[in-house]
C-alpha positions as CSV (number, residue, x, y, z in Angstrom):
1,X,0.0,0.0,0.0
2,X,1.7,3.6,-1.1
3,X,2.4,6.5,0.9
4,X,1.3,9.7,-0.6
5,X,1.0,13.2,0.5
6,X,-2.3,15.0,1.1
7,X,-3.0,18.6,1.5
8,X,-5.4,20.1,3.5
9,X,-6.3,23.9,4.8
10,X,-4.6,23.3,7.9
11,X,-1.4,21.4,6.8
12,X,0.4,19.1,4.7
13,X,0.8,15.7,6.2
14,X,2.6,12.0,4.5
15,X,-0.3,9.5,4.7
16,X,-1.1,6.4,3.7
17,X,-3.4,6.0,0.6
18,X,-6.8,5.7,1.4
19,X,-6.5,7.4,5.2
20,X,-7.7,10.9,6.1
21,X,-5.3,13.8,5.7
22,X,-5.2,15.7,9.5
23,X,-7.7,18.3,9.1
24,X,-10.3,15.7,7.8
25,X,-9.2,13.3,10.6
26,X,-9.9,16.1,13.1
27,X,-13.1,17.4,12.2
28,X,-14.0,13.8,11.3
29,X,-13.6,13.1,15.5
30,X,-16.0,16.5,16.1
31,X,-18.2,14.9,14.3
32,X,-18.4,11.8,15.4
33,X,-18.8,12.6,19.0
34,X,-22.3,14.7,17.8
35,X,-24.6,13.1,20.3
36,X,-23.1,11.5,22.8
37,X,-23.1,12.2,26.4
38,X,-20.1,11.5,29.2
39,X,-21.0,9.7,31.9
40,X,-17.7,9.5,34.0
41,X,-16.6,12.8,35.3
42,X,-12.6,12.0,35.6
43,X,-12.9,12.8,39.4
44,X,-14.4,10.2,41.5
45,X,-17.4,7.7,41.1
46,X,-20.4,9.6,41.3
47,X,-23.2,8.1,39.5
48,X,-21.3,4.4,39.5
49,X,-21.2,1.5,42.2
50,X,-19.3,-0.2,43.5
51,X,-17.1,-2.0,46.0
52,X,-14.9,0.6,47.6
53,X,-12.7,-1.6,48.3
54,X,-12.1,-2.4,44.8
55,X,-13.0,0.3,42.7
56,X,-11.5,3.5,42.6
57,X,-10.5,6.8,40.7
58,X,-6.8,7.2,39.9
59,X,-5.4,9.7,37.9
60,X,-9.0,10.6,36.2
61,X,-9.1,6.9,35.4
62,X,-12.0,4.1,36.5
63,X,-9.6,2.3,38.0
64,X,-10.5,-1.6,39.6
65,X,-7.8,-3.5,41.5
66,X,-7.1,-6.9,43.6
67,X,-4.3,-7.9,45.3
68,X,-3.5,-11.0,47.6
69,X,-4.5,-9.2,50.2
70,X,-7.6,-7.6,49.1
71,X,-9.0,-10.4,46.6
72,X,-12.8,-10.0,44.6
73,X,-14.9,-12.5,46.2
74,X,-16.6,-13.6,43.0
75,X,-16.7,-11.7,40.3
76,X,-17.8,-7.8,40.8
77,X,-18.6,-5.0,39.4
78,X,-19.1,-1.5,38.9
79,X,-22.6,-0.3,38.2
80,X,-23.2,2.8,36.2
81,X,-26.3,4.5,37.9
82,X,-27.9,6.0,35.1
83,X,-30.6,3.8,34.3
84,X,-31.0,1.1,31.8
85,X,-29.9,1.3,28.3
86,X,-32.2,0.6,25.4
87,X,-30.5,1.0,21.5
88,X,-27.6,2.8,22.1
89,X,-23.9,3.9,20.7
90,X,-21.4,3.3,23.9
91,X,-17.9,4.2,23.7
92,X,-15.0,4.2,26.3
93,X,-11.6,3.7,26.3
94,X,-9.8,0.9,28.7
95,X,-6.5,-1.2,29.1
96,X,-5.9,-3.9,31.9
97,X,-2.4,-5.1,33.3
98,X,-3.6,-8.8,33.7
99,X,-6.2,-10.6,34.4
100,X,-9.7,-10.7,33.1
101,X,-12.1,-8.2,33.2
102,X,-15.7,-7.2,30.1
103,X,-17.8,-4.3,29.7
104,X,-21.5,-5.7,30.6
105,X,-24.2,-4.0,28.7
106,X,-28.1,-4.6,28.6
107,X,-27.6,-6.5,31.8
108,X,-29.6,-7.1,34.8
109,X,-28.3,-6.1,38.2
110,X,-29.0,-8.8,41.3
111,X,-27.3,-6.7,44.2
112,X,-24.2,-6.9,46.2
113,X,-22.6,-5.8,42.6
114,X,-23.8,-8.7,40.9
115,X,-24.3,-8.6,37.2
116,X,-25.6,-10.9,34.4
117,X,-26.1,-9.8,30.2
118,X,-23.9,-9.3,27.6
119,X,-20.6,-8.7,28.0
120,X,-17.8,-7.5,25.9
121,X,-14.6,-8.9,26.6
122,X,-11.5,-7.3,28.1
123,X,-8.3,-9.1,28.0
124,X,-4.7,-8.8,27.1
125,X,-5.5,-11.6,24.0
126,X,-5.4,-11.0,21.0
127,X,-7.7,-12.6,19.5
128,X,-9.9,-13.4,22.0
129,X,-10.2,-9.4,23.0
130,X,-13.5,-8.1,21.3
131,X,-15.8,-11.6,21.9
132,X,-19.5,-11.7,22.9
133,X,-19.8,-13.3,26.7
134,X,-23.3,-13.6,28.4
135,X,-22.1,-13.6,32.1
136,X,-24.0,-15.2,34.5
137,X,-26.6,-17.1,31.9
138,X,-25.9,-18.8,28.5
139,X,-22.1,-18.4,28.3
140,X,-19.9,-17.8,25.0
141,X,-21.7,-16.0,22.8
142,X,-19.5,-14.7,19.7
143,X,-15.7,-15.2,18.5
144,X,-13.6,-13.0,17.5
145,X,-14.6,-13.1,13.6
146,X,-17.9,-14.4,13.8
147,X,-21.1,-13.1,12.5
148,X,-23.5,-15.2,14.5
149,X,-27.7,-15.7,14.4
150,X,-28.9,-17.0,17.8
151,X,-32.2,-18.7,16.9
152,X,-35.6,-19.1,18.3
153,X,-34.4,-22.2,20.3
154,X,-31.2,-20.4,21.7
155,X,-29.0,-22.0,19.4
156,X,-26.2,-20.3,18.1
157,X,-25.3,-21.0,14.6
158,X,-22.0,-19.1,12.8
159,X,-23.5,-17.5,9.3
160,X,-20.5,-15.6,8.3
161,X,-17.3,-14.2,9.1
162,X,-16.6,-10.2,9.9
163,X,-12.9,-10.2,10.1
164,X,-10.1,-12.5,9.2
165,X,-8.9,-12.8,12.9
166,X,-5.2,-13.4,11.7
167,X,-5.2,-10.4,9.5
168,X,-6.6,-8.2,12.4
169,X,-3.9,-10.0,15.1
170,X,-1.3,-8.9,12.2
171,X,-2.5,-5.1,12.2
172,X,-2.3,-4.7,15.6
173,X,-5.9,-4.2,16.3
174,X,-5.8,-4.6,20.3
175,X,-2.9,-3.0,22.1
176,X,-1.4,-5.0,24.9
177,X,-1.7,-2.9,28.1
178,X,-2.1,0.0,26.4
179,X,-5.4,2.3,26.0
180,X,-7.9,0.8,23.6
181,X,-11.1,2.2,22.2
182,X,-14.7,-0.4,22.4
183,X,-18.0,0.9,20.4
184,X,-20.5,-1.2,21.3
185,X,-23.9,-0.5,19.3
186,X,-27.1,-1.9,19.7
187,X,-29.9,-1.4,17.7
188,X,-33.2,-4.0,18.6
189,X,-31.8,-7.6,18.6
190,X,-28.9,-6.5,16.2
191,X,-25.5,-6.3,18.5
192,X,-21.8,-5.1,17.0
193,X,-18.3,-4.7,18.6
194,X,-15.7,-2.6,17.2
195,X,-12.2,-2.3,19.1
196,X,-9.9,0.5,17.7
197,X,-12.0,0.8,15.0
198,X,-11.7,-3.2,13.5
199,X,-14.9,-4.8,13.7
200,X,-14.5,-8.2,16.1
201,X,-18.2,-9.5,16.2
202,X,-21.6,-9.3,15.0
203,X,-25.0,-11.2,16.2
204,X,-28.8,-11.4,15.5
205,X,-30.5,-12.4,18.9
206,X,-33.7,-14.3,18.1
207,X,-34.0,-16.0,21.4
208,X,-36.9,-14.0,23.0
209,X,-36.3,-16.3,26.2
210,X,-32.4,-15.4,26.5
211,X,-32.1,-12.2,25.0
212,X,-32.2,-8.9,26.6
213,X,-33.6,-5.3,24.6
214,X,-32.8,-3.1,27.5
215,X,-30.5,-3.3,31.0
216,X,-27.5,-1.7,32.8
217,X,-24.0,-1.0,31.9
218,X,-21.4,-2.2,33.8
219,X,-17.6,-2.6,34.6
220,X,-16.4,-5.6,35.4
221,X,-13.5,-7.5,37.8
222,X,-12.8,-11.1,37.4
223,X,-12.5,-13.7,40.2
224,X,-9.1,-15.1,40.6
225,X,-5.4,-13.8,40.9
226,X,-4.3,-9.9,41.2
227,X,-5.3,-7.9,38.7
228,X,-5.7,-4.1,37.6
229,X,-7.7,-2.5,34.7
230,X,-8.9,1.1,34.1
231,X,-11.7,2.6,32.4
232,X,-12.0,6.1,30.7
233,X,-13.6,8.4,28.3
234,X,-17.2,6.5,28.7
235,X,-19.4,8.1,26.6
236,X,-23.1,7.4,25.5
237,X,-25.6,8.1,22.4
238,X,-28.9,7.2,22.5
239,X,-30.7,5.8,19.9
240,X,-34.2,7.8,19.5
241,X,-35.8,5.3,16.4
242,X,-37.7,2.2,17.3
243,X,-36.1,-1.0,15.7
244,X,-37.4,-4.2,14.5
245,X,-36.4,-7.3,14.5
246,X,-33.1,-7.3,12.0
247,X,-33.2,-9.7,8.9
248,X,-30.6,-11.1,6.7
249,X,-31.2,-10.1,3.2
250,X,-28.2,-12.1,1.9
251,X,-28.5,-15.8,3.7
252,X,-24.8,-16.3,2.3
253,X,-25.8,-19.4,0.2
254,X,-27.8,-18.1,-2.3
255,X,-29.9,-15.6,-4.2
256,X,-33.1,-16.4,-2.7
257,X,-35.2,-13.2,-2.1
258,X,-33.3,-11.6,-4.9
259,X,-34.0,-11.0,-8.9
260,X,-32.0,-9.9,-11.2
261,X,-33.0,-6.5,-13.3
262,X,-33.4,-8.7,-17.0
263,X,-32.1,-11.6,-18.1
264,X,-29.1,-10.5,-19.1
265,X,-28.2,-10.2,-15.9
266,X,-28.9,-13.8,-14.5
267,X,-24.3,-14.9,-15.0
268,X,-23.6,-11.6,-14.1
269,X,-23.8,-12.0,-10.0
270,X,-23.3,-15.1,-8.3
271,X,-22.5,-16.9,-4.6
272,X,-19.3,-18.6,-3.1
273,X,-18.3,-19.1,0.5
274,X,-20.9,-16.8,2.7
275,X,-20.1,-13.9,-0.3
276,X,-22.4,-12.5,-2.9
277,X,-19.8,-11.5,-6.3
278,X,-20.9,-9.2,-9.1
279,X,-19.1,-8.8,-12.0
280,X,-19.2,-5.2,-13.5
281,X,-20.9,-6.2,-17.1
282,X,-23.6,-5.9,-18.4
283,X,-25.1,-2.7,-16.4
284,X,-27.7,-3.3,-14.4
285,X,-28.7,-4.4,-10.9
286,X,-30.0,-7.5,-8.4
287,X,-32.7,-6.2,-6.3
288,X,-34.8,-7.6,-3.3
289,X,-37.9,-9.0,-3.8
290,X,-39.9,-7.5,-0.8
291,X,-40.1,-3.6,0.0
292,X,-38.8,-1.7,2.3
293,X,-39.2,2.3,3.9
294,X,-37.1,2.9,6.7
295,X,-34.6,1.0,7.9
296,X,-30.9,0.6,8.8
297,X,-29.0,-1.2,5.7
298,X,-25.2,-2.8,6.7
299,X,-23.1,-4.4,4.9
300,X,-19.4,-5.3,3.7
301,X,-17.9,-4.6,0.5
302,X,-15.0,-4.9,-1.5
303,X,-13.5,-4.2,-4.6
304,X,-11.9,-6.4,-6.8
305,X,-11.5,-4.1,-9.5
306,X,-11.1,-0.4,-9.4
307,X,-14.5,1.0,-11.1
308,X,-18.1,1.8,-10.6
309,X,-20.7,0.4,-8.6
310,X,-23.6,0.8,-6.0
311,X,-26.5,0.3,-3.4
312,X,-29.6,1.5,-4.3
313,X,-32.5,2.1,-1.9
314,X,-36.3,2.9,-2.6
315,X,-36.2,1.6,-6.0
316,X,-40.1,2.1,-7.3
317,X,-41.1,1.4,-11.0
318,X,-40.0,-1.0,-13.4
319,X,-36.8,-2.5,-13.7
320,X,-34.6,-0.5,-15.6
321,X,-30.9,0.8,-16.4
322,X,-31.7,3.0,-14.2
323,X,-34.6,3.0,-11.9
324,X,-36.1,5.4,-9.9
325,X,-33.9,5.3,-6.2
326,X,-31.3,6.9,-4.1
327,X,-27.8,5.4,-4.4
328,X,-25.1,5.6,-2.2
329,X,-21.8,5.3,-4.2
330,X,-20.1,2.4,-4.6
331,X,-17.5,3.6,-6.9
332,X,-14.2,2.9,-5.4
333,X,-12.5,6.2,-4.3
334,X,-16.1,7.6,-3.8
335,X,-18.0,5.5,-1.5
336,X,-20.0,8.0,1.0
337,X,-21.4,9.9,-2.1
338,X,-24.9,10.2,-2.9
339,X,-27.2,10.2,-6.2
340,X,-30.7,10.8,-6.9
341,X,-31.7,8.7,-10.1
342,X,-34.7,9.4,-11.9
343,X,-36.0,12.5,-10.1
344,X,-36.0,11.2,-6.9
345,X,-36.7,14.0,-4.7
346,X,-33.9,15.0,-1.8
347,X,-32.3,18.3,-0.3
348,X,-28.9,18.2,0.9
349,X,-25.7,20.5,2.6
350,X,-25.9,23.5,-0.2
351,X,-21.8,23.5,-0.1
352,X,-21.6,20.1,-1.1
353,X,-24.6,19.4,-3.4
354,X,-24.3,19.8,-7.0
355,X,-27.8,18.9,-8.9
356,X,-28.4,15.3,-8.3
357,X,-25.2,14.5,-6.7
358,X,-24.0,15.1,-2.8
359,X,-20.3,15.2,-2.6
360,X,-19.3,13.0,0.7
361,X,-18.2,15.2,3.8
362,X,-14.6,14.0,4.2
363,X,-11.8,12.9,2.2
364,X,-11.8,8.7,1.1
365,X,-11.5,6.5,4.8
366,X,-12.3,3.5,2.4
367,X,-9.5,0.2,2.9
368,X,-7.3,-0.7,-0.3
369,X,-8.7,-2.6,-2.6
370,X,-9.6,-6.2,-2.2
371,X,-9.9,-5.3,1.5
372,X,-13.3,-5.2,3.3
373,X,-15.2,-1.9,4.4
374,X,-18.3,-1.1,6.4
375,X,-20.7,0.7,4.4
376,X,-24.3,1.8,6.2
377,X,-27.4,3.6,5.0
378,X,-30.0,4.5,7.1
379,X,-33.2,6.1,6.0
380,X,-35.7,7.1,8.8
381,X,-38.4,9.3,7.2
382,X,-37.3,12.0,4.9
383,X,-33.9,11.6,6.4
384,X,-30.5,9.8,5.0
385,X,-27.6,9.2,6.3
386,X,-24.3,7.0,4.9
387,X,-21.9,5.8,7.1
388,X,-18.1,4.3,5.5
389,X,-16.0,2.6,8.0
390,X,-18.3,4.1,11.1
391,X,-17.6,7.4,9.7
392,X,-20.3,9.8,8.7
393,X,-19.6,10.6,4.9
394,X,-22.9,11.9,4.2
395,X,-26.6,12.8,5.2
396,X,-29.6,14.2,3.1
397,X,-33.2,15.7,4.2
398,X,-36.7,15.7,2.8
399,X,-35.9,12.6,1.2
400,X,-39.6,11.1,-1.0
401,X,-40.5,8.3,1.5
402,X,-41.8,5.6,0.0
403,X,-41.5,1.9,0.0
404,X,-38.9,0.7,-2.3
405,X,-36.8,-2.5,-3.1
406,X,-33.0,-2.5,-2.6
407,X,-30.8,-3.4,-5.1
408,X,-26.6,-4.0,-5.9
409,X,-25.5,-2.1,-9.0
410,X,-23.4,-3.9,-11.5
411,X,-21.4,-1.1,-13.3
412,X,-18.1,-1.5,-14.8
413,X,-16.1,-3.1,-11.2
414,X,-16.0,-6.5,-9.6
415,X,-17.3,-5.8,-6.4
416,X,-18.3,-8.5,-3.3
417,X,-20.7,-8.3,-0.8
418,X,-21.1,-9.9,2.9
419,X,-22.9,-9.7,6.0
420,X,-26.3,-7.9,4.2
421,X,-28.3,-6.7,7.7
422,X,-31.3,-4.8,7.5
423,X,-32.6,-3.6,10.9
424,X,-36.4,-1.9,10.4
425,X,-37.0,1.5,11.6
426,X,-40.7,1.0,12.9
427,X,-43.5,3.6,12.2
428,X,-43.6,6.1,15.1
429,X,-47.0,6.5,17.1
């Protein structure tokens, strides 16, 4: 991967291809802290719980601590006082000397600092760092890697992979003993864990028995031999929309619930190993079946080939080259930018919208190609909003809502897809 050099109005800066230049990077963090709300005030424990003799503030860190002397008689934890979480954005930053230690989310709180729910795990492992626990009820939940669909029975079957674990081990995604960065997101039964800004899991939880839509964060300190980890920077956004029940559009074996725009099409996109391939020629699109208004729409994508593709949203009328629907880029390079086709009707920033086109918001934060990204579109009313990589690249308002299929463009690149989620946005009362 080359080095180039970027410029920028505040200053010039060697980069590596495909990574924000310092400005962007900057204004990119503003922006991506819109919303959320601190919860630890650097100072002492007000508004958290939890055994004094344990748990304490050091340094304007959460800081939790056994000894020999002064062991955790089970495992413990810190209760954040706030009241329960629903759907949610959580972000904090942590490290641990040794020893074994998860933030628990959505969890239910028993007394005497007891905790069971999910838990994201905190460990010097790589590897292992990043996994889905349920503490205190059904056990393992996710690996490192997995994309996993718990089912009405409380089974948990692997449907796809998020990350090549090696790759991410490689790249240095979890920093031993140093300061590390969980976003924990949770949107209806749909759960995701990003560390330092790698994705490490991903699960549907269809088990209405074992699952949980709301509970209390917490901070936890393992049973067992001496140990010390910190906690800082904890910071909350909460989600406002009301979410359905998430669905896989792409089951990762085939192309059922999909059709092709002619038959032209038909050799044009086809399915190996949990991934959904198009390739480039002729033009046109495969599209769902069913219809869809507002939802959250996540995927991965890569590019094989440099060249042009897309997502499409709200397509309405006949099948076509091209239909009436919003797309969100796909072109490599460009992914974050926005199109209405056909008339579609949209208003968006004035200093980045040109006609039917809206410029993305920040320089390209897409990987090199052949490696995957995070691309998500979410459309809740008249408003739009496409993510790249958990950034923000783009938002539009008074977007026409109306019920439309989706659809993949094929347009000149090889592109693959993984990991289709759509999470409804349910009808306000």
């Amino acid at each position: 991967m080359s080095s180039q050099i970027k410029r920028c109005g505040l200053m010039c800066v060697m980069v590596t291809a495909g990574v924000l230049c310092a400005a962007d990077q900057q204004q990119a963090r503003c922006d991506d802290e819109v919303g959320f709300t601190t919860i630890f005030n650097g100072k002492d424990l007000e508004g958290w719980d939890g055994d004094p003799r344990l748990w304490s503030v050091v340094d304007g860190v959460i800081r939790g601590q056994t000894t020999k002397e002064n062991p955790a008689r089970g495992n413990t934890f810190c209760v954040w006082k706030g009241g329960k979480l629903t759907d949610f954005v959580l972000k904090l930053k942590f490290r641990i000397q040794n020893g074994n230690s998860g933030v628990q989310y959505r969890s239910t709180h028993s007394g005497d600092w007891r905790v069971r729910g999910y838990q994201a795990e905190v460990e010097n492992n790589p590897g292992k760092v990043g996994f889905l626990y349920h503490e205190g009820g059904r056990g393992w939940m996710v690996n490192v890697g997995d994309f996993v669909v718990v089912d009405e029975e409380g089974k948990k079957n692997v449907v796809g992979k998020v990350a090549d674990v090696n790759a991410m081990k490689e790249a240095g995604y979890y920093k031993m003993q140093d300061w590390n960065e969980y976003t924990i997101t949770a949107r209806g039964n749909h759960l995701v864990h990003d560390l330092n800004g790698y994705q490490t899991i991903e699960m549907i939880d269809d088990d209405p028995k074992g699952r949980a839509m709301e509970g209390i964060l917490a901070l936890q300190i393992h049973a067992g031999p001496p140990m010390v980890v910190e906690f800082k920077d904890i910071r909350i956004r909460h989600l406002k929309a009301d979410y359905g029940e998430a669905i896989r559009l792409f089951n990762g074996e085939n192309l059922d619930g999909w059709v092709t725009s002619g038959d032209a099409m038909k050799e044009t996109f086809s399915v190996e190993n949990g991934v959904l391939s198009i390739g480039g020629r002729p033009a046109g699109y495969i599209r769902t079946t069913e219809d869809y208004t507002n939802f959250v729409l996540r995927m991965q994508v890569r590019h094989i080939t440099r060249g042009n593709g897309g997502i499409l949203v709200r397509i309405i009328g006949e099948d076509k080259v091209w239909p009436k629907s919003m797309e969100a880029q796909g072109m490599a390079g460009s992914m974050g930018d926005f199109f209405s086709i056909g008339g579609f009707l949209f208003k968006g920033p004035a200093d980045r919208t040109r006609g039917r086109h809206i410029r993305k918001a920040h320089d390209s934060n897409e990987e090199p190609l052949g490696q995957w990204n995070n691309y998500e579109v979410t459309l809740d009313g008249g408003d739009l909003e496409i993510k790249v990589n958990g950034l923000v690249q783009n938002t539009a308002t008074e977007c026409e809502e109306v019920s439309g299929k989706i659809g993949l463009q094929s347009e000149g690149c090889q592109m693959e897809y993984r990991n289709i989620v759509l999470i409804p946005i349910l009808p306000g009362e």
